[in-house]
VEXVEX-434614 format. One record per residue (C-alpha): z, y, x. Coordinates in steps of 0.2 Angstrom, whole numbers, plus 5000, padded with zeros to 4 digits. Layout:
N
ZYX/...
END
This chain:
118
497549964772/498549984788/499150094799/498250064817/499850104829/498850044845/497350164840/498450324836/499350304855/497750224864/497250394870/499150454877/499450264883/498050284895/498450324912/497250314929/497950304945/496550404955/496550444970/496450614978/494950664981/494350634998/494950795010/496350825001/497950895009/499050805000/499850644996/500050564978/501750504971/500850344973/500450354991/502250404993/503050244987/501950134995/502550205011/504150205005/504150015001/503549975015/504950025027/505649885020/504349745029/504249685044/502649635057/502649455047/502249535032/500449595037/500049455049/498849305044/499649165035/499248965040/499848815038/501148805048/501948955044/501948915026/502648735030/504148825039/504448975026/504548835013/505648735023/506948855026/506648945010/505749115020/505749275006/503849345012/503349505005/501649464994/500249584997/499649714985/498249634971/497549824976/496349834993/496750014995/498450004991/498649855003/497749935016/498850085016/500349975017/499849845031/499450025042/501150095036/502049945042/500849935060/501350115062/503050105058/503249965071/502150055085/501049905082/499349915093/498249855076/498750025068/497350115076/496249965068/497249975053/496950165049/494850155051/495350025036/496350165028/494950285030/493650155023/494650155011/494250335004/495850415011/495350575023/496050595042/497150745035/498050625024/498350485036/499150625047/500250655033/500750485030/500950465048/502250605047/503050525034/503450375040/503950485056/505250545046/505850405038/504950365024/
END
């Protein structure tokens, strides 16, 4: 006989990151960093990557920030970046963010946000 540590914690461990519900008037802490983190990124960080770009950030050893392994997430930071920069792909940008389950009322508040600076 054992004691089962994983089991005992496996119900307080668990943890979802859900987004708010669509409509809602607010913006979830993870919302919030994202935008945050991405004052730090520049136009070349949400434009597409070929060879020759590769071939030259390896070459002069480039740092590149990576994309977000989550679509919504990386949606809501490619638009935070477009935005940020006055970008004409932000209007393009936010129908993704939208697509993306987030509601008109809480890309207005992001947009004041980033207004703000971040």
């Amino acid at each position: 006989m054992f004691l089962d540590l994983a089991q005992q914690f496996a119900d307080k461990a668990t943890c979802s990151i859900a987004p708010k519900a669509r409509g809602s008037q607010e913006l979830d802490r993870l919302t919030m960093q994202v935008a945050q983190l991405s004052c730090r990124d520049n136009l070349r960080s949400v434009s597409q990557v070929g060879r020759m770009r590769r071939l030259i950030e390896r070459l002069f050893d480039i740092q590149v920030q990576n994309p977000f392994a989550d679509a919504r997430l990386e949606a809501l930071r490619r638009y935070c970046v477009l935005f940020r920069h006055g970008d004409n792909r932000a209007p393009g940008a936010e129908a993704e963010l939208l697509d993306h389950g987030y509601s008109p009322e809480q890309c207005r508040l992001i947009r004041a946000v980033l207004k703000r600076g971040g």
